[in-house]
N, C-alpha and C positions, 0 to 999 in steps of 0.2 A: 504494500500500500504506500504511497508517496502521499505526502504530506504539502499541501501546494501554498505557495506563497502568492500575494496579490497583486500581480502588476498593472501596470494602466492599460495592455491592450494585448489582443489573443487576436493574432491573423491564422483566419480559414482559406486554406484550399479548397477552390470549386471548379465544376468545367466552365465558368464562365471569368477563370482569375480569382484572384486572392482578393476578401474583403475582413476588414476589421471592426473585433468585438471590443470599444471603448470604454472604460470605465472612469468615468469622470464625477468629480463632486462636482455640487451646483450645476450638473447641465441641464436641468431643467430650463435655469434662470437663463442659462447659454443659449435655448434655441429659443424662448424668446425673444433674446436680443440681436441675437443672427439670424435672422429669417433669409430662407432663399430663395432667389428672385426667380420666379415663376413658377415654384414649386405649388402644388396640391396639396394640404396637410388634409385629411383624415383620422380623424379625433375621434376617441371613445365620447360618447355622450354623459358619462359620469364623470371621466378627466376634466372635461368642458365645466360641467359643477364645480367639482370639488378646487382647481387651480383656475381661475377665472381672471386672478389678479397675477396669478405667478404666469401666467400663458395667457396673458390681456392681450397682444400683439400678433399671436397665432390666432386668436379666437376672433379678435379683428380682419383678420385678413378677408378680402375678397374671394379666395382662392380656395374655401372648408367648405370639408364635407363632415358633416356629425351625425354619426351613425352608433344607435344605442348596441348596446354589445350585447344581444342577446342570439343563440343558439339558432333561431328561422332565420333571423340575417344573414346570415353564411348559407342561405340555400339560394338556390340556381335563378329559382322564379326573382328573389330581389334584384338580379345584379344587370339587367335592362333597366331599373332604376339610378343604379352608381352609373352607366356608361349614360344615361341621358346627362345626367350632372356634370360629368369629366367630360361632353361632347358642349351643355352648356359654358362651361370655361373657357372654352379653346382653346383644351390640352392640344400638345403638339409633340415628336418625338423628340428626345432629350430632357424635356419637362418632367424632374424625378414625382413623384408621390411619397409622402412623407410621414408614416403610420407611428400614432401615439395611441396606446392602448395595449391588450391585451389579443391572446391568441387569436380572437374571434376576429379585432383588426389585422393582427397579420395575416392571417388566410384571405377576407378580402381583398385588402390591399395586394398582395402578392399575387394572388389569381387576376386585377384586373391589370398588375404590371406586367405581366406575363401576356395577357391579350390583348390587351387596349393595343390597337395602332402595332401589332405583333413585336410589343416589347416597351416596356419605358423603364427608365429608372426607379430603385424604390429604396427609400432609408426608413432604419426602423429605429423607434424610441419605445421600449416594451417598459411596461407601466404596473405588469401583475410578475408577481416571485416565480409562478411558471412560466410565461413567457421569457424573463430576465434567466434562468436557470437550467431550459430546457431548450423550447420552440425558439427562439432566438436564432438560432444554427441549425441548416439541415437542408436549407434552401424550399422546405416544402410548404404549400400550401393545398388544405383538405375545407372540399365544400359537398354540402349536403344536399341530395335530390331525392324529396318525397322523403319519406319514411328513413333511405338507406344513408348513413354517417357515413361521412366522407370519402363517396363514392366517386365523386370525382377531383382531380389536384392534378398540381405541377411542380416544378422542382426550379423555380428560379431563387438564386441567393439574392441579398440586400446586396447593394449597394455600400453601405456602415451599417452598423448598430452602435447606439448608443446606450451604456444602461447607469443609470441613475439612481443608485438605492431609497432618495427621496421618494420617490415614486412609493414604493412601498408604506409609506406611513402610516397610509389612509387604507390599506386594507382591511376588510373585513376577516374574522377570523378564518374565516373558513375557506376564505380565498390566499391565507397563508398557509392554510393546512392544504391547500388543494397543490401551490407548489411544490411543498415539501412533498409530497407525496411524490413527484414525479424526481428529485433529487432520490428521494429512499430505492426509485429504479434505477438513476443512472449506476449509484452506488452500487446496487446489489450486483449490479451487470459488471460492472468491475473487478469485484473480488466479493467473496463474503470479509474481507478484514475492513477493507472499504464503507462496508456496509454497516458494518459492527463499529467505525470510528464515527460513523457520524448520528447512529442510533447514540453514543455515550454523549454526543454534544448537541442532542434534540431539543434539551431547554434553550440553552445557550444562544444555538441561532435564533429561536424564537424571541429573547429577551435584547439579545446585542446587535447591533445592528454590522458593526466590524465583523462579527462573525458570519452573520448572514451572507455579507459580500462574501466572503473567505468561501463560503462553501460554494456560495453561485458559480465564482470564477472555476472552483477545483471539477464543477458538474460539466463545464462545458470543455473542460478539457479534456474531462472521462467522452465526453459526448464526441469529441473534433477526432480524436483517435478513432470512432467506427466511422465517422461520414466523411472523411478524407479517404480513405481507403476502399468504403461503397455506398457514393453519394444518392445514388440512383435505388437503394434499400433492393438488390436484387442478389446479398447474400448476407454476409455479418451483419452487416446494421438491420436488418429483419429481426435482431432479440431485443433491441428497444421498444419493440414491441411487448416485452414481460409485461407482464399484469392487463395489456390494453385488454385481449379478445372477452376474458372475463369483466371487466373495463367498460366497454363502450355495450356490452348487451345489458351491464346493471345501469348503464344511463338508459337504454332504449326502457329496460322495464319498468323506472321509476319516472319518464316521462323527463327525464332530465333533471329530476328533483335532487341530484346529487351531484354537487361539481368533479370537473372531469378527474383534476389530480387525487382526488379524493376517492372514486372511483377507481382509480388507479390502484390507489393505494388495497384498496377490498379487493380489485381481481388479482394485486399478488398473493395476498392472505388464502384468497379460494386456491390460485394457484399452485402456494405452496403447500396447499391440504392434500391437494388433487395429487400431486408429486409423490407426498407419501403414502398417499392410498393404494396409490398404482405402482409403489413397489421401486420408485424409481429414486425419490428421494427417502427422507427418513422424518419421522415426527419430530426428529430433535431438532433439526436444522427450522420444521416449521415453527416451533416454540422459541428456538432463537431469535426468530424475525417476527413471531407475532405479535409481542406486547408494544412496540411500537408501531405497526400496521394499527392496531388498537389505537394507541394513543391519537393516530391518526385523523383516524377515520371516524370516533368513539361520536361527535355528536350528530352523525346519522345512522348512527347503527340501530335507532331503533325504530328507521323505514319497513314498512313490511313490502317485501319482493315474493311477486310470484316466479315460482320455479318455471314454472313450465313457459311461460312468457321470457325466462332471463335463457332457456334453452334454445327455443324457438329465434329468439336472437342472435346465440349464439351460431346458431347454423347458418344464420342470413349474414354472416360477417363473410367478406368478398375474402378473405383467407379459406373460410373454412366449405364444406360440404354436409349435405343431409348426413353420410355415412360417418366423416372422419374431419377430425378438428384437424388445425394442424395450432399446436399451443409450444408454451414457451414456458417452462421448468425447472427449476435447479436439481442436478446429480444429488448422489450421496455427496460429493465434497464441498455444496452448498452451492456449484459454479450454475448460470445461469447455460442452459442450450434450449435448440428447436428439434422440434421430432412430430409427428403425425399419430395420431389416436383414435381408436375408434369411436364413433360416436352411438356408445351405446347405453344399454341399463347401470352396470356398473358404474359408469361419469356419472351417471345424474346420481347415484343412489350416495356415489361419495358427495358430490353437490347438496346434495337434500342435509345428508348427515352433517356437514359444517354449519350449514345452516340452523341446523336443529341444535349443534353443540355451540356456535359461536356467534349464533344472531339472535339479538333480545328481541326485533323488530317481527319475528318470524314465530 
């Protein structure tokens, strides 16, 4: 496990060139004061609230678009609405767009810099602890058609990112438990000691803000090492996927009533049941890593999810089949891999049993 120090900036490898991860104090106050000339900004509609006076000057601009950050937003049928607005402006190519907000802005954003005009520039200023810790890197952007999550996307990188721990102040808790959750994956994915250094400093980052930076930097560099190597998710970087498939079918069955990292955090916990049910993993490994999937996840745990609805999801995940999952599991030596499973009585019966043993909600 390497222990990572915090510098002011992390250059990614892409196929489209090198673009860098910044880390600056007061840049908030920065790109209010440096607006750029004929940029696009694209604001969370909460950002727009809450910094009105810190981002008076972006919020002024002629050139915003403010789009509340909710989950139908990112689907297909909206985005004839952003290209009327970006067609109102008269965006033109080289004109970047300029995403302040959270994942739900960077998937738009990124999807319409990717197609607008067959390409524009995009810089990102991410605003939530998962965006700034995770989705920040990877180049991808995931939009939703009809009922199926993130059935269609693209793979363009930013342009910069800037990340600004300010940002964070004003989160809701749950929206800090929702990043953390997706940190408890990059880590797992890493190492179990990884995993186990930063389950021991789970108050810490919550409480400090130094430390919170410390761990964000240390995730994206657990993160840069798979998506340099397979940006396009067409082999390794496929286990950043831990925890999703169980993940996005507990969001499909709660109606989205549960944030994504947070979610996350519950389909590694299913996942690592499911590991040792099937023989593959071992219960110790899943008790090492439960009580802070717990601590996680603990103030939705007592949603009640139907089985049979979080199964029938599961099948309709573009990974998987009617017959046979294909999931993502830790060894006995804790390590995370991918492997294919049958989708039968047994999965769901270990499924049912977690549930019966480890959900108050149920």
């Amino acid at each position: 496990m390497e222990v990572f120090h915090v510098s002011n900036q992390i250059i990614i490898q892409s196929h489209k060139g090198k673009y860098s991860v910044n880390f600056i104090q007061s840049g908030m106050d920065r790109l209010n004061a440096e607006l750029i000339e004929d940029a696009v900004y694209i604001v969370d509609k909460n950002i727009a609230l809450l910094y009105k006076e810190r981002l008076s000057r972006v919020l002024d601009s002629k050139r915003l678009i403010i789009i509340e950050a909710r989950e139908d937003n990112k689907s297909l049928d909206k985005f004839p609405g952003y290209v009327d607005a970006l067609v109102n402006l008269k965006v033109r190519r080289g004109q970047p767009l300029v995403a302040i907000g959270g994942g739900i802005i960077q998937d738009i954003t990124c999807f319409l810099a990717t197609t607008m005009m067959r390409g524009l520039p995009w810089i990102f200023y991410p605003t939530t602890l998962l965006a700034q810790s995770d989705s920040c890197i990877g180049s991808k952007s995931s939009i939703n058609s009809r009922e199926l999550k993130n059935i269609l996307g693209t793979f363009t990188p930013p342009n910069k990112v800037v990340i600004d721990v300010d940002f964070l102040q004003t989160l809701e808790d749950k929206d800090l438990h929702s990043g953390i959750g997706e940190m408890l994956k990059v880590h797992a994915i890493d190492s179990p000691q990884s995993f186990d250094y930063l389950s021991c400093n789970y108050e810490e980052i919550l409480s400090d803000s130094k430390v919170m930076e410390k761990f964000i930097h240390g995730s994206l560099l657990m993160k840069k090492k798979l998506i340099e190597v397979d940006e396009f998710d067409q082999g390794p970087r496929n286990v950043m996927n831990y925890g999703h498939s169980f993940g996005h079918a507990i969001e499909t069955a709660t109606n989205y009533g549960i944030p994504h990292g947070i979610a996350v955090t519950i389909g590694m916990d299913i996942a690592n049941f499911v590991a040792a049910g099937l023989g593959i993993s071992s219960m110790e490994h899943f008790e090492r890593m439960h009580d802070v999937m717990v601590k996680n996840s603990n103030i939705f745990r007592n949603i009640n999810i139907n089985i049979e609805r979080l199964m029938t999801a599961l099948s309709k995940d573009k990974k998987n089949s009617s017959t046979q999952l294909r999931l993502i599991l830790p060894d006995q030596d804790g390590y995370i891999g991918i492997g294919l499973y049958d989708n039968n009585d047994e999965l769901v019966q270990i499924i049912y049993k977690y549930f019966q043993t480890y959900w108050s909600g149920n």
